[in-house]
C-alpha positions in Angstrom: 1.5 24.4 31.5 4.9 23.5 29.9 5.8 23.3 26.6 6.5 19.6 26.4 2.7 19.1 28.2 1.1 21.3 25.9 2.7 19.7 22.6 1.5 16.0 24.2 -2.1 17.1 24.3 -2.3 18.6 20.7 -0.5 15.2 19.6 -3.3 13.3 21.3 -6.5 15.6 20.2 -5.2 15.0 17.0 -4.9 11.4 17.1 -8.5 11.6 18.3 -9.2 13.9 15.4 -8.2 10.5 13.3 -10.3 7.7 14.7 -10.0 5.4 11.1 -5.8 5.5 11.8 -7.0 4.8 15.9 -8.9 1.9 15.4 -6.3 0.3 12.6 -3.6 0.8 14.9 -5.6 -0.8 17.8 -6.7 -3.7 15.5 -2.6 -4.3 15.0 -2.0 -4.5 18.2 -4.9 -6.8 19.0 -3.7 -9.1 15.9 -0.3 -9.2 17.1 -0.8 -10.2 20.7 -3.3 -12.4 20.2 -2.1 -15.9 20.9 1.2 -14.4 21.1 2.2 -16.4 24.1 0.7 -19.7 22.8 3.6 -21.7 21.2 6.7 -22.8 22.9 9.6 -20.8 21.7 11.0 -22.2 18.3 15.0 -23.0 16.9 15.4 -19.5 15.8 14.4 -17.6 18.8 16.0 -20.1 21.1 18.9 -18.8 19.3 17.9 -15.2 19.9 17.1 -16.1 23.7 20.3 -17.4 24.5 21.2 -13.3 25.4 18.6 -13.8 28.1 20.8 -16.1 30.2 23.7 -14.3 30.2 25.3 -12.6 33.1 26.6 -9.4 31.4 26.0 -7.2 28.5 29.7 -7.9 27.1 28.7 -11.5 27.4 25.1 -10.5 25.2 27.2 -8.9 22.3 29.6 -11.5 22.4 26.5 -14.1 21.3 25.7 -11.4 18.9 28.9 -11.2 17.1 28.4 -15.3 17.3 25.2 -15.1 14.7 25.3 -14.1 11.2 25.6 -10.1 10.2 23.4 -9.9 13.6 23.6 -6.6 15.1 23.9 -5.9 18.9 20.5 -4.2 20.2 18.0 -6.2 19.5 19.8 -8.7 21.4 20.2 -6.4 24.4 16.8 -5.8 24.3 16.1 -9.5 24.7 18.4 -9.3 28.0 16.9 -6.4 29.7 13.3 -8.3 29.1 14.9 -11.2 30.5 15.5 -9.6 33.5 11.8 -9.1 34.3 10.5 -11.9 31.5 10.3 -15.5 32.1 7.4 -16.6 29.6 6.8 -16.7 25.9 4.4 -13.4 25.9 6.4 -11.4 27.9 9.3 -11.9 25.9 7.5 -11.7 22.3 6.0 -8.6 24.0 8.2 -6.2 22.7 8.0 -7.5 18.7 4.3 -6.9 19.0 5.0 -3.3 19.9 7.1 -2.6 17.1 4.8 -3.7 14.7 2.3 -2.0 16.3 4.0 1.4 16.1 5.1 0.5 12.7 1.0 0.9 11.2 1.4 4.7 13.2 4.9 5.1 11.2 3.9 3.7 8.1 0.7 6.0 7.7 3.5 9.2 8.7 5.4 8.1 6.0 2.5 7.6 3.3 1.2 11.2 4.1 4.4 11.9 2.3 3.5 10.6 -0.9 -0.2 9.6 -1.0 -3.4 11.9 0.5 -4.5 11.7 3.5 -7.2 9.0 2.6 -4.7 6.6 0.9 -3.1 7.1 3.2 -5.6 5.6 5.9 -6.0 2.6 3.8 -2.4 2.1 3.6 -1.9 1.9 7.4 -5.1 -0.5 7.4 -3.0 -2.7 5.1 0.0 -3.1 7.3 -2.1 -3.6 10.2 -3.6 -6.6 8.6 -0.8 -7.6 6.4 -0.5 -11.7 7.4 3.7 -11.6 6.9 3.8 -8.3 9.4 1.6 -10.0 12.0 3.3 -13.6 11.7 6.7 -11.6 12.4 5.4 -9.8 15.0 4.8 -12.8 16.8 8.4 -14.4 16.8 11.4 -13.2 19.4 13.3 -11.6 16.2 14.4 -8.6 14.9 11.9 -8.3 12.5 9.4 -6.1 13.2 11.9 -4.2 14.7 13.6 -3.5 11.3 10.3 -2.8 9.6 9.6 -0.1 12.6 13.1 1.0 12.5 13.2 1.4 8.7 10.1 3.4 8.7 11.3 5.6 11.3 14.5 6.7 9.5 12.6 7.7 6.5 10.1 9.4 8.5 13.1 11.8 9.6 14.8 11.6 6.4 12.2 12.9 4.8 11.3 15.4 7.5 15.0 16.8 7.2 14.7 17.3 3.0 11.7 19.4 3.8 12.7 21.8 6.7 16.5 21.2 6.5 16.8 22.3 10.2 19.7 20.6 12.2 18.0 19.0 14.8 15.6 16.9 12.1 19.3 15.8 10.3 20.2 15.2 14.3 17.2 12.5 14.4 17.8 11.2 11.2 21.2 10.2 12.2 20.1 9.2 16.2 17.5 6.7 14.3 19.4 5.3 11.7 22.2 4.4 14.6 19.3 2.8 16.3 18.2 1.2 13.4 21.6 0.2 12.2 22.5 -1.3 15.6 18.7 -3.0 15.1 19.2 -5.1 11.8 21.9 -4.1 8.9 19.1 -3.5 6.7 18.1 0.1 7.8 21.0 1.0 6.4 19.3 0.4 2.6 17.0 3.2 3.9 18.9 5.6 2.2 18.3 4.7 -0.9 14.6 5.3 -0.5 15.2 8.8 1.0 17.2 9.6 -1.8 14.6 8.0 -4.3 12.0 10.9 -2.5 14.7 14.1 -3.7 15.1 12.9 -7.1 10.9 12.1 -7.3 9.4 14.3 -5.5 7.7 16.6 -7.8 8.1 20.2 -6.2 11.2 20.5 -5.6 10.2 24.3 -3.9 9.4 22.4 -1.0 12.0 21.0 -0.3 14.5 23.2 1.5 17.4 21.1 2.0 20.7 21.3 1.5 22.5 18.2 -0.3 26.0 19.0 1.8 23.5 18.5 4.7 22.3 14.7 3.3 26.0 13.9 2.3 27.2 14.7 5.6 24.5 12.6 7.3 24.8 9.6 4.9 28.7 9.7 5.7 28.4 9.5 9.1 25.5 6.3 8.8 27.7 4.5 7.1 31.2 5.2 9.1 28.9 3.7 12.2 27.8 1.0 9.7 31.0 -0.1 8.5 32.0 0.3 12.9 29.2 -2.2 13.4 30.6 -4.2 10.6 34.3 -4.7 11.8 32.7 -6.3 14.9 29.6 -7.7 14.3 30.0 -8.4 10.3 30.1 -12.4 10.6 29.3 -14.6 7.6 28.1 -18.3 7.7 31.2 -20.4 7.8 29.6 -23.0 5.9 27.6 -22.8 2.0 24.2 -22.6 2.3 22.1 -23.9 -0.5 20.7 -20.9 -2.0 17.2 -21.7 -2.9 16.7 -24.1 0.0 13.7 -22.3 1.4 12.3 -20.6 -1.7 12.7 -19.7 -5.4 13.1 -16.3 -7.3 9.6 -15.8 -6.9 8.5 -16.7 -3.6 11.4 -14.7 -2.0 10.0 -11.8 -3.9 6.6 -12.1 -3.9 6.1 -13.9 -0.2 8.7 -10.8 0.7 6.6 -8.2 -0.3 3.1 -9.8 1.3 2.5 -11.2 -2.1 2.2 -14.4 -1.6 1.3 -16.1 2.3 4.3 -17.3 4.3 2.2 -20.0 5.4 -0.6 -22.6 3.8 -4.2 -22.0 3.8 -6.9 -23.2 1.6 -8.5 -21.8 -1.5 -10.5 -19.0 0.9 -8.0 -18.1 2.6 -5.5 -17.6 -0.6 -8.4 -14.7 -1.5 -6.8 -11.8 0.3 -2.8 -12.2 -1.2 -5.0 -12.6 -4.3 -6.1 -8.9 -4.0 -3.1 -7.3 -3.4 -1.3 -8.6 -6.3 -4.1 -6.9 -8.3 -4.9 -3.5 -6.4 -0.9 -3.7 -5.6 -0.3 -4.6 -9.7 -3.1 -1.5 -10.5 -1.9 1.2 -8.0 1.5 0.7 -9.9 0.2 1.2 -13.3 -2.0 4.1 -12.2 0.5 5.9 -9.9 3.5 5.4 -12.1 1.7 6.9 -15.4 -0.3 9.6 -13.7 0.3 13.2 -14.3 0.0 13.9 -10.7 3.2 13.3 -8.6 4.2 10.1 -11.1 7.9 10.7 -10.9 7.7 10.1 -6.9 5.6 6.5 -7.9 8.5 5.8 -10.5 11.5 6.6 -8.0 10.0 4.9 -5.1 9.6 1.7 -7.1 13.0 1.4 -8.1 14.3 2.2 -4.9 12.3 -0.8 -4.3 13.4 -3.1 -6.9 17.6 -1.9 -6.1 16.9 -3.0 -3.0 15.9 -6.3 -3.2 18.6 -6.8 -5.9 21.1 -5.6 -3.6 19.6 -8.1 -1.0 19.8 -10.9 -3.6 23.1 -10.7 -4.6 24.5 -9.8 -1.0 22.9 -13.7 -0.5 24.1 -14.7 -3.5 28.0 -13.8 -2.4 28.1 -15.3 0.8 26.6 -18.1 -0.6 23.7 -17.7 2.3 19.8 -19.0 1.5 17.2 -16.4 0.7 14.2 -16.4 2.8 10.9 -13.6 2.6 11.7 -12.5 5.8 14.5 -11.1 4.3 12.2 -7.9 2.3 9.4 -7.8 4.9 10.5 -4.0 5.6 9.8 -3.5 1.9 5.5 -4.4 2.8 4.8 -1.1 3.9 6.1 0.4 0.7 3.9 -2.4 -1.2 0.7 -1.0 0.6 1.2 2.5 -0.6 0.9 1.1 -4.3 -1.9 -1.2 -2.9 -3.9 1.4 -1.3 -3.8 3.5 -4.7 -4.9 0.5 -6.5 -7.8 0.5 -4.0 -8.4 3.9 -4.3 -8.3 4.2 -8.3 -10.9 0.6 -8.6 -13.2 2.4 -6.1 -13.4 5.6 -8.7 -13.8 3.3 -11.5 -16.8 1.0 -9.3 -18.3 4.5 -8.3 -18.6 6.1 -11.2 -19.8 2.8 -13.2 -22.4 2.1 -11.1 -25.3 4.6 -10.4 -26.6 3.7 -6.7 -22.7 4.3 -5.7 -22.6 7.9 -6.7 -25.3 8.8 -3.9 -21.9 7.9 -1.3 -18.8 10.5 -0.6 -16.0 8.8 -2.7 -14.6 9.3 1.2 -16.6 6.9 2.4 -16.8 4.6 -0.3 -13.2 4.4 -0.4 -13.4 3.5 3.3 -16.4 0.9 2.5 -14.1 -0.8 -0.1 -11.0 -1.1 2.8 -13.6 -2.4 4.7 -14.9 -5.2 2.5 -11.0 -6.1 2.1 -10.6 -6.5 5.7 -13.5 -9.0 5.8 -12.3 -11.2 2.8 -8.6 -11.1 4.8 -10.6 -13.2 7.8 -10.1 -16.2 6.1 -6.6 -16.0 5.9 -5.8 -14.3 9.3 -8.0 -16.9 11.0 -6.1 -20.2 9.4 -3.1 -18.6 10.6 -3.8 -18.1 14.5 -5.2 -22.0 13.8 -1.4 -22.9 12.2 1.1 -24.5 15.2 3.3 -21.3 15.0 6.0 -23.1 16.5 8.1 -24.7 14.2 10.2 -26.8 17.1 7.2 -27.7 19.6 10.0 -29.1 22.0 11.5 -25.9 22.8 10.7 -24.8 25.9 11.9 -27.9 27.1 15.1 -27.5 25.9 15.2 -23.6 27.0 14.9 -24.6 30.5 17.2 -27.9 29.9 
């Protein structure tokens, strides 16, 4: 048996050996390809599918470099579907895999920071999350980022704790990936650097900081490479607040608030996180137990959506949510200890709950969220999805 053969079947006995994270990730795939092929492709993505019909790949970046700080890969990967693709599904295909593969990345990245159970519930979060699934059913670069964006930090992360040079090798090989992907992966740094100054034993981490300088150099030399040809701004002032205020950039960008309208039922589940999401803050950011890493991570948070703000803000571009959606995963870690610490408190206040593992009555609680985020899931597969019902019409026109 070779190596590479034998390390594939450990991975998958112990993905087995995890059937909560199995079934979570299967339920985020099932959410993001249902009714993925239903609505005619919108104005955005017709904007995006225009590297489809083209004849070359010089041709595809050259509609890249066209679009607004758009980088080049996603839109080659839109071309190399095309080649095969012809429908709405097939070509939508591909987002529903990265967000798929982000609830797998975003519970490798919480085991960093939360136990194994928060953990769990955080990757249960994403897979549900409304703004993750909605943007994992448009041809955009979206979901990519948010997978992308994980994935860097995964390996960042990996790197500070083993310092060996091939983990500082896949650091870089991702965040070229990601960079190329959406500009935004390039704010991932600040959250790996957020994890050395939080993280609270510093004994276990083995890395050498020449070793993070010299990869953070060399992301940002391909960044500002990427830039020089693929940096365009919007020719034209955009009203700033034309699709949303302070707030609902912030708030709708962090799965806060619903990108979409549903009645009072439906407005339940956002409802929820802002109070588990507002709890988990308090309690992991005043707990004696790792509270520096709760601390660091939300500022890394807050610096970047102020960088993201003011970025707008100087080339006089609108803000949108879409603009923080890799931020949600982040959000659920904070959401899932809010979940956590309520269940401790509901456990140990009521009687008949203490006869139940705080295990499983953690996982009952996740549960009972999932149902109450029906409601809002269901109103929006019932939503016309397509914003421009016309467009397939004038795709093939």
């Amino acid at each position: 048996m070779s190596v590479n053969t034998h390390k594939f079947k450990n991975w998958v006995k112990h993905a087995f050996h995890n059937p909560i994270l199995c079934v979570a990730i299967l339920i985020g795939l099932a959410l993001r390809v249902f009714q993925i092929g239903k609505d005619a492709f919108w104005f955005d993505e017709l904007g995006v599918l225009q590297a489809a019909n083209q004849t070359t790949l010089l041709d595809v970046i050259e509609i890249a470099k066209q679009h607004v700080m758009a980088m080049p890969l996603h839109y080659i990967l839109v071309w190399i579907v095309g080649r095969v693709a012809s429908t709405e599904f097939l070509f939508r295909l591909p987002e529903a895999i990265w967000g798929t593969l982000s609830v797998w990345m975003g519970y490798k990245v919480a085991r960093y920071y939360l136990d194994r159970y928060s953990a769990l519930v955080t990757a249960w979060l994403i897979a549900i999350s409304p703004i993750l699934i909605m943007y994992s059913q448009e041809l955009r670069f979206y979901s990519g980022l948010v997978f992308f964006y994980l994935t860097i930090i995964y390996f960042g992360i990996k790197a500070l704790h083993r310092d060996q040079l091939k983990d500082w090798v896949l650091f870089v090989f991702f965040g070229f990936i990601g960079i190329a992907f959406h500009v935004y992966c390039l704010l991932s740094i600040i959250t790996v650097f957020s994890y050395i100054i939080g993280h609270r034993d510093k004994g276990s981490i083995q890395f050498s900081f020449h070793h993070f300088l010299r990869a953070v150099m060399i992301l940002l030399i391909f960044f500002l490479f990427l830039l020089l040809f693929f940096g365009k701004l919007s020719p034209e002032k955009e009203e700033l607040f034309r699709l949303s205020n302070y707030w609902q950039f912030i708030l709708a960008g962090i799965g806060w608030i619903l990108p979409y309208s549903v009645n009072q039922i439906g407005n339940i589940f956002p409802y929820l996180l802002i109070i588990f999401g507002t709890l988990g803050i308090f309690t992991w950011c005043t707990s004696s137990h790792n509270k520096l890493n709760g601390v660091t991570l939300l500022l890394a948070i807050v610096i970047q959506i102020l960088i993201i703000l003011v970025m707008n803000i100087l080339k006089n571009y609108f803000i949108a949510p879409r603009q923080l959606i890799f931020l949600v995963p982040f959000l659920c870690f904070y959401e899932a200890i809010g979940i956590k610490y309520f269940a401790h408190l509901l456990r140990k206040s009521i009687r008949l709950f203490r006869r139940i593992s705080f295990s499983q009555f953690q996982a009952s609680m996740a549960l009972f969220i999932t149902i109450l985020a029906i409601p809002t899931i269901y109103q929006y597969y019932r939503l016309e999805k397509g914003i421009v019902r016309e467009g397939k019409v004038a795709l093939l026109e």
